[in-house]
C-alpha positions in Angstrom: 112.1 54.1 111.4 112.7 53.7 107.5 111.8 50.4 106.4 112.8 48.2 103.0 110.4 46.6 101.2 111.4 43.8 99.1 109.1 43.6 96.0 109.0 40.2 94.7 106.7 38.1 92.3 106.8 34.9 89.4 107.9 36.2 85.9 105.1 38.1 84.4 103.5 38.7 87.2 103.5 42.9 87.3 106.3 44.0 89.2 107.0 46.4 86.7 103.9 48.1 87.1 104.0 47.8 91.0 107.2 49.8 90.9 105.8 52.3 88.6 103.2 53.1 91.2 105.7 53.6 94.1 107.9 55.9 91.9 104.9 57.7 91.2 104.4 58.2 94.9 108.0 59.3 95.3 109.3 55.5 97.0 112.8 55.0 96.0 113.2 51.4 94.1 115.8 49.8 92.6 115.3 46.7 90.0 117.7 44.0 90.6 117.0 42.6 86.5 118.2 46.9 85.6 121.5 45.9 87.5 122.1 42.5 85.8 121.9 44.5 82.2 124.4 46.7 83.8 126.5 44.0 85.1 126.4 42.2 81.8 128.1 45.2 79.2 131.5 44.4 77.7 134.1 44.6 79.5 132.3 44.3 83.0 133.6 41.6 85.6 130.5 39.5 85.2 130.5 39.6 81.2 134.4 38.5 81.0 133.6 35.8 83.7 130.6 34.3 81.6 132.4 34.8 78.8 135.3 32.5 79.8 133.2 29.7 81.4 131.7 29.4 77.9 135.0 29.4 76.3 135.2 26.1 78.1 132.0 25.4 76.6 132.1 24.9 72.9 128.7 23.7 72.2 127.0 26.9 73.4 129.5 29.0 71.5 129.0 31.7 70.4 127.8 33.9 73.4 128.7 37.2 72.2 127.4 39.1 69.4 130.1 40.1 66.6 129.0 42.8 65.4 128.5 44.5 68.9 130.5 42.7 71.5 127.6 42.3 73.4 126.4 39.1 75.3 123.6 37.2 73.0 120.5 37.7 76.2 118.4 35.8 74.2 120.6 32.8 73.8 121.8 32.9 77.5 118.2 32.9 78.6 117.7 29.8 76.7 120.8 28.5 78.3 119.6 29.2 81.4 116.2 27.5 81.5 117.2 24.7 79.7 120.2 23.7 81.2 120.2 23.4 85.2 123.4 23.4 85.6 124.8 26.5 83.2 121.9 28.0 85.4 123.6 27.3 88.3 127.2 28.6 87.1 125.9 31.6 85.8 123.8 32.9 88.5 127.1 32.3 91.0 128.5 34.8 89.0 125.9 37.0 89.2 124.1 36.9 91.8 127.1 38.2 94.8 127.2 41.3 92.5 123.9 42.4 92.7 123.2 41.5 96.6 126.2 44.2 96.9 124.5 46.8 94.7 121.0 46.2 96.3 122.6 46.4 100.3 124.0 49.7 99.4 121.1 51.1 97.7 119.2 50.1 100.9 122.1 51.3 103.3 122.3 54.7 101.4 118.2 54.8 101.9 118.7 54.7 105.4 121.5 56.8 106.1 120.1 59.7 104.0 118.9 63.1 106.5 116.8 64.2 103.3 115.4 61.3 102.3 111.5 61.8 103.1 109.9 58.6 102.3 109.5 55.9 104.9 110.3 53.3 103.0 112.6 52.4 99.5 111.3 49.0 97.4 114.2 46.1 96.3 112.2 44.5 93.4 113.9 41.1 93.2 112.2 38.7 91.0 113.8 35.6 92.9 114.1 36.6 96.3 111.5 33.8 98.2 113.1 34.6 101.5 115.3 36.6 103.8 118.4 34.0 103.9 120.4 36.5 101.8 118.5 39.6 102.6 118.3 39.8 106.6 118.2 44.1 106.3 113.9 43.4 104.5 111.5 44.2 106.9 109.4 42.8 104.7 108.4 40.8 101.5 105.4 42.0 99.6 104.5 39.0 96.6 102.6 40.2 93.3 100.3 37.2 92.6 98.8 36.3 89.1 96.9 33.3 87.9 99.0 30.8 85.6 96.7 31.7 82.6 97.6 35.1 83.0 101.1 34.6 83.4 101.2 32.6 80.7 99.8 34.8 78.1 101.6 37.6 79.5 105.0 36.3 79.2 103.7 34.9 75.4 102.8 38.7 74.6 105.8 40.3 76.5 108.9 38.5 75.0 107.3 37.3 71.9 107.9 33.8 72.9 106.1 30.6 72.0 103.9 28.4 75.0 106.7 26.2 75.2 109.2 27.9 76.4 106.9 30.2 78.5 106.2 27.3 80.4 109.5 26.8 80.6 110.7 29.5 82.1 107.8 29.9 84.6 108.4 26.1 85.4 112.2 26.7 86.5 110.7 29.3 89.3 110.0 28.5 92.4 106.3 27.6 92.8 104.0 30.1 93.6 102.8 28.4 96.9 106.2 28.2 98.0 106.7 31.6 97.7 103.3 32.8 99.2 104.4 31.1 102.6 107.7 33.4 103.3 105.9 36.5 102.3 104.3 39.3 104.3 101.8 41.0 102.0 100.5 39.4 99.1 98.8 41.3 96.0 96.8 40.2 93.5 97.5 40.9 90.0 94.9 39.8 87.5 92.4 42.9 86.9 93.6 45.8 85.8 96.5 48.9 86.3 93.7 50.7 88.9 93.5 47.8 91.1 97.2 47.2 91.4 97.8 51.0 92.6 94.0 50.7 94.9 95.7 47.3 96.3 99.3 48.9 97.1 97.7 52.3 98.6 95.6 50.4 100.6 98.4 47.3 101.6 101.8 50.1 101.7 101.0 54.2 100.7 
């Protein structure tokens, strides 16, 4: 029976890299931050609906970029981890829309004759359960020390400390998380380990 793997994991953690590996091994994944880009283009549902809550907003304004039309991500993600509840709003508006794209992709995985692998991977950096996600057989958590994290994220987005911690503080904690999973990886060596540690947990 073909199975789906929900990939999951604090920011920084290595997801990225975990689904690298899979796709190397020819496991169908789909990345639920991919769709949000996708869902947030001009002209989209979401991006008109974000748009006009901010319209009511005036002391965020502006959102969008001029020159390109485009939503200001930077901005938005400041918005987000700062302010609880614009957090709130805006993931209510994006958050149905992507569930929808991720149950298809996992529908369509399961319905295909050709499809070969046993299993397809939903990386969702904030799914910590199966409340909204009752088709996951199971949960599979990439784990990394705080340290790690930390100067990860610093490196990554070219952020400063502060609002690395920040954004790693507005997750849910990591022990939290640990408790509703099913396979837990660690992530604080090295790209060989990570593949060894999914070959030997998943391939």
């Amino acid at each position: 029976m073909k199975k789906i793997i929900g990939l999951t994991g604090n920011i920084a953690s290595g997801k990225s890299e975990a689904e690298k590996i899979f796709e190397k091994n020819n496991i169908p994944v789909i990345n639920a931050d991919n769709i949000v880009k996708k869902l947030l283009e001009p002209n989209t549902n979401c991006y008109k609906k974000i748009n006009k809550h901010f319209e009511k907003h005036p002391e965020f304004l502006p959102i969008i970029k001029l020159n390109s039309k485009q939503l200001d991500k930077h901005k938005l993600r400041n918005i987000i981890y700062k302010h609880k509840k614009q957090k709130e709003i805006i993931e209510s508006i994006i958050h149905p829309e992507v569930q929808k794209i991720l149950r298809e992709f996992a529908e369509n995985f399961k319905n295909n004759k050709n499809q070969k692998a046993d299993f397809c991977v939903l990386s969702i950096p904030l799914l910590f359960s199966k409340k909204n996600y009752e088709y996951i057989n199971q949960i599979i958590y990439i784990d990394v020390s705080y340290d790690t994290q930390i100067s990860r994220l610093i490196a990554r987005d070219n952020i400063n400390k502060d609002l690395a911690e920040k954004m790693i503080a507005s997750q849910p904690s990591r022990e939290s998380r640990i408790k509703q999973c099913d396979i837990i990886i660690e992530n604080n060596k090295n790209l060989k380990d990570l593949e060894e540690q999914i070959k030997y947990n998943l391939l």
